[in-house]
C-alpha positions in Angstrom: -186.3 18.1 -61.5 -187.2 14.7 -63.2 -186.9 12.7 -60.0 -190.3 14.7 -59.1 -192.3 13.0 -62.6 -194.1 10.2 -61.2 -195.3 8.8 -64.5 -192.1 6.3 -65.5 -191.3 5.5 -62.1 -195.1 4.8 -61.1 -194.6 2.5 -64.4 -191.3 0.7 -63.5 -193.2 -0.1 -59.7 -196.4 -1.9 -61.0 -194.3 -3.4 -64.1 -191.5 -5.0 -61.5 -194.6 -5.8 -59.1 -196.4 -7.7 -61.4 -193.6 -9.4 -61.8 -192.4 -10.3 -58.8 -196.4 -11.4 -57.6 -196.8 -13.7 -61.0 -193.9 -14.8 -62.9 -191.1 -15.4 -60.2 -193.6 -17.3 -57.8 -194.7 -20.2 -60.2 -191.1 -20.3 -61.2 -189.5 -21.2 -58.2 -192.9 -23.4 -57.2 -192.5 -25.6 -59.9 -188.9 -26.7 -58.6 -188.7 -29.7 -57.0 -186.4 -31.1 -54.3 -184.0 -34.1 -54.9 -184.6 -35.4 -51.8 -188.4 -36.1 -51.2 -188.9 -36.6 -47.6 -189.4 -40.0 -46.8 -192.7 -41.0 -44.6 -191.9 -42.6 -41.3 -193.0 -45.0 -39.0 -196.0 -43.1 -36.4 -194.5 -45.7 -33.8 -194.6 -43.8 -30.4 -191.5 -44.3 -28.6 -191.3 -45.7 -25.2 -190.4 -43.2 -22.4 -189.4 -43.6 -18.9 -190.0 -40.6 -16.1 -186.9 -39.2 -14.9 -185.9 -39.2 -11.3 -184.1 -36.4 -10.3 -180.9 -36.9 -8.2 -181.1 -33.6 -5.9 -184.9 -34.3 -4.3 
């Protein structure tokens, strides 16, 4: 049975591991979005306590 031969497929795992850990990481690092986030004022806003109706 060739499915029971662990010497290609132990092969094909650390190959396609290798490349998912290096290559495909810095690949989709290196994009870059279109719309930077802008900074924003750290103004606190104002806020009022709330009076229930029921109590």
């Amino acid at each position: 049975m060739p499915q029971l031969n662990p010497a290609p497929w132990l092969a094909i795992l650390v190959f396609s591991w290798l490349v998912f850990l290096t290559i495909i990481p810095t690949k989709v690092m290196n994009h870059t979005s279109p719309n930077e986030p802008a900074l924003l004022d750290s103004e606190k806003h104002k806020t009022e306590p709330w009076d229930w109706p029921w109590q």
